[in-house]
C-alpha positions as CSV (number, residue, x, y, z in Angstrom):
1,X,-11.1,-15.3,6.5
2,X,-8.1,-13.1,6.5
3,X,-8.1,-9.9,4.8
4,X,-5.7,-9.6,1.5
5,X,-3.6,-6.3,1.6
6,X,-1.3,-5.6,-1.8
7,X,1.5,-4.2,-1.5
8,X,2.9,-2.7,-4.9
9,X,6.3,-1.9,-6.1
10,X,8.6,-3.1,-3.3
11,X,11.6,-4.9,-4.0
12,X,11.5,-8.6,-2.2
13,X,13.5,-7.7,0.9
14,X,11.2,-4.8,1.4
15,X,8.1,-6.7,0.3
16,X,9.5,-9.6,3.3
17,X,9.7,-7.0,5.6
18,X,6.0,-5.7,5.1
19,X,4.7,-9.2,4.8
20,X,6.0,-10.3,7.9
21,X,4.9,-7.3,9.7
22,X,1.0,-7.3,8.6
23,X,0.9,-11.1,8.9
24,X,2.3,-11.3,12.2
25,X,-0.1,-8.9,13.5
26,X,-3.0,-8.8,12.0
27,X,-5.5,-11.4,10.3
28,X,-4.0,-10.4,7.1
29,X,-2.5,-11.9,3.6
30,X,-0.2,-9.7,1.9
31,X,0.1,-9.9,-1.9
32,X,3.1,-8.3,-4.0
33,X,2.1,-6.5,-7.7
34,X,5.0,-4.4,-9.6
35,X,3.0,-2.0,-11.6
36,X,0.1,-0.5,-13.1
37,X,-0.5,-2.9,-15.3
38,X,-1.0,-6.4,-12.6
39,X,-1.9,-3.7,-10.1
40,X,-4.8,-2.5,-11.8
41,X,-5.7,-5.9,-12.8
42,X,-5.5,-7.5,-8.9
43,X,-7.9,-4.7,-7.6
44,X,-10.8,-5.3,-10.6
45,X,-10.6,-9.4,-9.7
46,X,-9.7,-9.1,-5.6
47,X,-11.0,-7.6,-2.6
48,X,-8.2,-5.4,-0.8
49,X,-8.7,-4.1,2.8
50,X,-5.6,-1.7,2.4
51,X,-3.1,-1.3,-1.1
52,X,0.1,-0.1,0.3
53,X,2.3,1.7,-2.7
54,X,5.7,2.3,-2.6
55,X,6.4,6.2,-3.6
56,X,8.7,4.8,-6.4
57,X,8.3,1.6,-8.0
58,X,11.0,-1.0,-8.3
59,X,11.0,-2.6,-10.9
60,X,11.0,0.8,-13.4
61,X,11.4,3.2,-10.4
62,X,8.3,4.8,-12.1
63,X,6.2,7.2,-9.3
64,X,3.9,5.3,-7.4
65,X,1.5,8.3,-7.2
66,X,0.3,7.5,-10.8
67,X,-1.2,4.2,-9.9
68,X,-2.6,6.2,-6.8
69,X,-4.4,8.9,-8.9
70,X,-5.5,5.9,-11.1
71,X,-7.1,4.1,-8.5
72,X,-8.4,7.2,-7.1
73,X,-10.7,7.9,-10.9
74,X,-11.6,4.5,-11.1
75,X,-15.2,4.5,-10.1
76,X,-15.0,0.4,-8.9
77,X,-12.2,1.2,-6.7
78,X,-11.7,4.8,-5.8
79,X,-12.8,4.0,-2.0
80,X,-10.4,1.6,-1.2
81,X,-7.9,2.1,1.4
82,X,-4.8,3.1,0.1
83,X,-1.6,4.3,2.0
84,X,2.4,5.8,0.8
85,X,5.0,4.0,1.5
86,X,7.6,6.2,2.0
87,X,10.3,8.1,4.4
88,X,9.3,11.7,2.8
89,X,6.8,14.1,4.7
90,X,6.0,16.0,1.0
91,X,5.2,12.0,-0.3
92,X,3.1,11.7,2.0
93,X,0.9,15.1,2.0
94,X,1.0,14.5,-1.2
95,X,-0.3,11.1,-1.1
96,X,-2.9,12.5,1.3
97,X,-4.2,15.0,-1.0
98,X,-4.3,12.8,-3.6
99,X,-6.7,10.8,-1.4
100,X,-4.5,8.2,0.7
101,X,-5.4,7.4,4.3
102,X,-1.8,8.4,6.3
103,X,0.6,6.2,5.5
104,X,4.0,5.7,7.1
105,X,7.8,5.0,5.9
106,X,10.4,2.3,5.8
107,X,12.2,3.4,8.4
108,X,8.9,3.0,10.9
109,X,8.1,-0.7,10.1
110,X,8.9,-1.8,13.4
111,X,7.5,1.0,15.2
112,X,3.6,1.0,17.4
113,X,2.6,4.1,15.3
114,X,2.9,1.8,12.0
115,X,0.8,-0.5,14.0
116,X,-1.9,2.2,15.0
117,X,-2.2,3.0,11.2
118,X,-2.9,-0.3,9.7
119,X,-5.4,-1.4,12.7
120,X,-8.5,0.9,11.3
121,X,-7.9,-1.5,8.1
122,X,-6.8,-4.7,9.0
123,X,-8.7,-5.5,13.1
């Protein structure tokens, strides 16, 4: 059975991108939420091997770290595996300190190292 990862607050060419990356490489299912709200509610009724969250939103271009920090307090699922999506070194250390595995940018979705990070979660 493939593993589900959810990718929240991309836009759909970014979401296609992702999709097609994780699905052609791994045994994986990517799913797309927008927000805290459907977020939120995917993790209490789904079983994620990685959330990937995009550093700001796009549909209200809110800061993705909020739904980090939310997961991260939520008892049910504060140890699953979530990683930043973003392009900026201080998003990321501060994604990781906020309790995010390393996570990686746009601009590396093609690249072997983005490939190295999802592998822990998704071989």
């Amino acid at each position: 059975m493939p593993k589900q990862v959810l990718d929240v607050g991309n836009c759909g060419y970014d979401h296609g991108s992702l999709k097609s990356l994780i699905e052609r490489n791994f045994d994986a299912k990517v799913l797309q939420s927008h927000g805290p709200e459907d977020t939120l509610k995917m993790l209490r009724q789904q079983t994620f091997a990685l959330v990937v969250i995009n550093r700001k939103l796009d549909r209200d271009h809110s800061d993705g770290m909020d739904i980090l920090k939310e997961m991260k307090a939520d008892e049910t699922m504060k140890d699953v595996p979530v990683m930043m999506l973003s392009n900026f070194e201080d998003a990321q250390a501060a994604a990781e300190a906020a309790g995010a595995v390393p996570g990686f940018g746009k601009r590396d979705l093609g690249k072997e190292t983005t490939l190295k990070k999802l592998e822990p979660f998704l071989g």
